[in-house]
N, C-alpha and C positions, 0 to 999 in steps of 0.2 A: 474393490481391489485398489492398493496404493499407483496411485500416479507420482512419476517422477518427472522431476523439470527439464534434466537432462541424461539421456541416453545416446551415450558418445557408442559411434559403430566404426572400427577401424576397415576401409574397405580394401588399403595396401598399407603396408608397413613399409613400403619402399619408397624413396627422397628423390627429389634430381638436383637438393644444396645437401652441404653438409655445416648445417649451421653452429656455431660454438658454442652455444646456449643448449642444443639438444644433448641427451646423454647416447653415448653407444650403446646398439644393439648386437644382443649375441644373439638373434633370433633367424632363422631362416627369412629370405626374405619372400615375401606371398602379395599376391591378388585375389580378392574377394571375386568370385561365378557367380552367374545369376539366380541359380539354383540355393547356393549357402545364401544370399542377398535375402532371394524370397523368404527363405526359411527363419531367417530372424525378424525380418517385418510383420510378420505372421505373427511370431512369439512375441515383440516387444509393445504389438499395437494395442492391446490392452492397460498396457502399463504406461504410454504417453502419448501427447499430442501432435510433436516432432521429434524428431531425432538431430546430431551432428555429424557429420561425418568427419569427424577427426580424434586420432589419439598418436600415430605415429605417423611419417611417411604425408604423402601428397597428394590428395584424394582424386585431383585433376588427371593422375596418370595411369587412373584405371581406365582399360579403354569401354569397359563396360556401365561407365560411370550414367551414362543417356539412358540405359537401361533401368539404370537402381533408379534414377528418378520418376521415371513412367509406373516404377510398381510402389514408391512409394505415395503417389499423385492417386493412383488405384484403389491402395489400401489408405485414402486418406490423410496420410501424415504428413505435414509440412518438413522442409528439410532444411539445417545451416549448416554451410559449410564454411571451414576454418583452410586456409589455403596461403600460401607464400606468392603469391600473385604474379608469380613469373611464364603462366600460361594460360594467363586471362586472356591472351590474345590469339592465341589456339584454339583454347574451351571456352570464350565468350560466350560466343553466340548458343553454345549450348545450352549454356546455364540459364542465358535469356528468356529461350524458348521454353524452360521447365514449367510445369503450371506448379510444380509442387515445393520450387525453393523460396524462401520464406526470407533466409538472412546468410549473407556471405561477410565472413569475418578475414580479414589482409594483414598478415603478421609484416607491416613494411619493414619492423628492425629487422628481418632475415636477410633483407639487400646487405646490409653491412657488417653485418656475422659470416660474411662467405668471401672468400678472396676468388678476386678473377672473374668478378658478375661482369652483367651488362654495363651499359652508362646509367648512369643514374636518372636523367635525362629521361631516357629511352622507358624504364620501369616504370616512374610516374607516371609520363604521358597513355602509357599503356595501361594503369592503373585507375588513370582520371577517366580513358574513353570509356573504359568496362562502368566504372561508377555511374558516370552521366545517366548512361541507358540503363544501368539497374533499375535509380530511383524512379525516372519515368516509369520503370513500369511496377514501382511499389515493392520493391525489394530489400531489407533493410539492409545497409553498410557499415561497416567497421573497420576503418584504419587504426590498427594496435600497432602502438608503441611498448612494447613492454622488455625495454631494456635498462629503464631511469635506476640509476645508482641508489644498493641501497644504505644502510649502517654497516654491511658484513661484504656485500659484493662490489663490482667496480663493473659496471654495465659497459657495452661497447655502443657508443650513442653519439660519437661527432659528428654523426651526419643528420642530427636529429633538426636541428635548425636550418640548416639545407631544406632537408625534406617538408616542413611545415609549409615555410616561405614558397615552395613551388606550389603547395597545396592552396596556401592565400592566394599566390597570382591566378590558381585556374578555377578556384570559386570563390572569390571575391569578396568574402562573408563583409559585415558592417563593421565587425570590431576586430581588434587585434587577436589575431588566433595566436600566436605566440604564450602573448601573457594570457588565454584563455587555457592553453594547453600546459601552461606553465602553474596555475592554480588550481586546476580542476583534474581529476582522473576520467573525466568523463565531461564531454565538447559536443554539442550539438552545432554542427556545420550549416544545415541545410536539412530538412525534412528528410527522415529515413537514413541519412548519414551520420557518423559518428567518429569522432577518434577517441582512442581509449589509452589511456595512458595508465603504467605500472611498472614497480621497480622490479627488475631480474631477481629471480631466485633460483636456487638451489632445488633440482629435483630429488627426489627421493631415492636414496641407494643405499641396497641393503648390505654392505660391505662397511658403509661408513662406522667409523665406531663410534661420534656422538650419537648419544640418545636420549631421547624425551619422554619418558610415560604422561603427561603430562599434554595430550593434544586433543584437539575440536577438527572434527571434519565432518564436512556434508556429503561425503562418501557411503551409498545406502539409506542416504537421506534425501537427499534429491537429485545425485543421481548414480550411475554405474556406468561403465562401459564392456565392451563387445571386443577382443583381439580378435585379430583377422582370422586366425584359426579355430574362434572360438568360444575360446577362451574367456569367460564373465571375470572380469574383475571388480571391487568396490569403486571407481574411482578414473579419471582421465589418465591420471599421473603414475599408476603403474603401468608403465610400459612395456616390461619385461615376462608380466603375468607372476609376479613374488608371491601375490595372493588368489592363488586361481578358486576362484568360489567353485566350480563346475564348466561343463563345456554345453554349452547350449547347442550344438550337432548331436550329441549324444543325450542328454537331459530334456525336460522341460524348463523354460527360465522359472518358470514361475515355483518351482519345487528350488534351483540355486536361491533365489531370492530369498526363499523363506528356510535356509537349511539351519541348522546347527548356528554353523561356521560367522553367515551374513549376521544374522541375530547377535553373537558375541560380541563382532565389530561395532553393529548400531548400537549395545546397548555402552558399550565403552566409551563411547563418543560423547553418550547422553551423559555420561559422567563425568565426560572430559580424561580420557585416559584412553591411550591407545594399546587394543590387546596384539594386533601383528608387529614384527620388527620393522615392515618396513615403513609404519604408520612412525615407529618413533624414531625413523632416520630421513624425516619428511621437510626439507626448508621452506615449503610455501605453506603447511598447514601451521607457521606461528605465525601467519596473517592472522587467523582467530582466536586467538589467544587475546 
């Protein structure tokens, strides 16, 4: 049975920023039960090693979040979660105590996409105490920057040098992390931490009227994601469900995986050409081109 690298599980579609970077949802807004939780742990454990908890929304503000980790620490599967890190200091010590989380991913550009945050101050320091005790205890980290300007967009990122600089004074590294973060898409701080740097793009919307036939995605290739409702899509970056393969409450995954529908997409891909519209109204799939 094919394994996939990444199997993104949306557990709420609901935010507590409204970052400028994300697109609007017309979707009800929902929390993933423990019951729906189990159900797809079940389903997707054959087909990978860990899972992410992210595609929309804030995974930290599920309250049954302590939960989904003990059944996925049960069923074996390691878990990363993708988080705005504004309730690291709430859900810290939960995620601490997880035996099953693997890697926590910090989107810091979300502090500066949102008017009216905290201090800035306030969010690192809260960001650095969570980090500390991660790696102690073998967690991996990831501070994303993925707002850097690209040829087409104009990122929102004045605070990017700010934020570096506080991250030098509270780990210390040997060399200049500036100019590290400044040549490199990828910074190794410190054992198990990471800053990840990337230019802003354009999500995928199926309204838009350019289009590309003409696209490479690893979407059904290493990996797929899970809407909160259900809903299997090919891919993180549909967020709206444009291409719902099947509903995995109703279906087996493993029959969406292999239907018709999945198979068209994969074999398009392998040819470089995208058969959905909303694959060719896609601005981060001309990364692989």
């Amino acid at each position: 049975m094919k394994k996939f690298k990444k199997v993104y599980i949306e557990i709420t579609n609901v935010c507590n920023l409204k970052c400028s970077f994300c697109p609007d949802s017309g979707r009800e807004p929902a929390f993933m039960d423990i019951e729906e939780f189990t159900h797809i742990i079940q389903q997707v454990e054959p087909f990978c090693e860990y899972i992410y908890l992210h595609i929309m929304g804030e995974p930290l503000l599920n309250p049954k979040l302590e939960s989904f980790l003990k059944i996925c620490y049960d069923n074996l599967i390691k878990v990363n979660i993708t988080t705005n890190g504004t309730l690291l200091n709430r859900c810290g010590e939960l995620l601490l105590d997880s035996k099953a989380l693997r890697k926590v991913s910090i989107s810091l550009h979300s502090f500066e996409a949102n008017e009216g945050n905290e201090l800035l101050d306030n969010y690192i320091n809260n960001t650095v105490s969570f980090i500390k005790k991660a790696v102690e205890k073998g967690i991996i980290c990831e501070l994303r920057l993925w707002n850097m300007d690209s040829d087409q967009l104009k990122g929102i990122n004045d605070l990017n040098d700010e934020i570096i600089k506080k991250l030098e004074e509270s780990f210390q590294p040997d060399f200049n992390l500036w100019l590290a973060v400044k040549n490199q898409a990828n910074v190794k701080l410190q054992d198990r931490l990471f800053i990840s740097r990337a230019e802003i793009f354009e999500w995928p919307d199926i309204n838009r009227d350019i289009t590309e036939e003409k696209v490479f995605c690893y979407g059904l290739r290493d990996q797929f994601g899970i809407l909160v409702d259900g809903t299997v899509v090919p891919c993180c970056l549909d967020s709206e469900g444009n291409i719902p393969l099947g509903n995995i409450f109703k279906e087996p995954l493993s029959d969406i995986l292999y239907s018709e529908r999945a198979g068209l997409i994969y074999e398009g891909f392998s040819g470089r050409k995208a058969v959905e519209e909303l694959c060719k109204k896609c601005g981060y799939a001309k990364r692989y081109k």
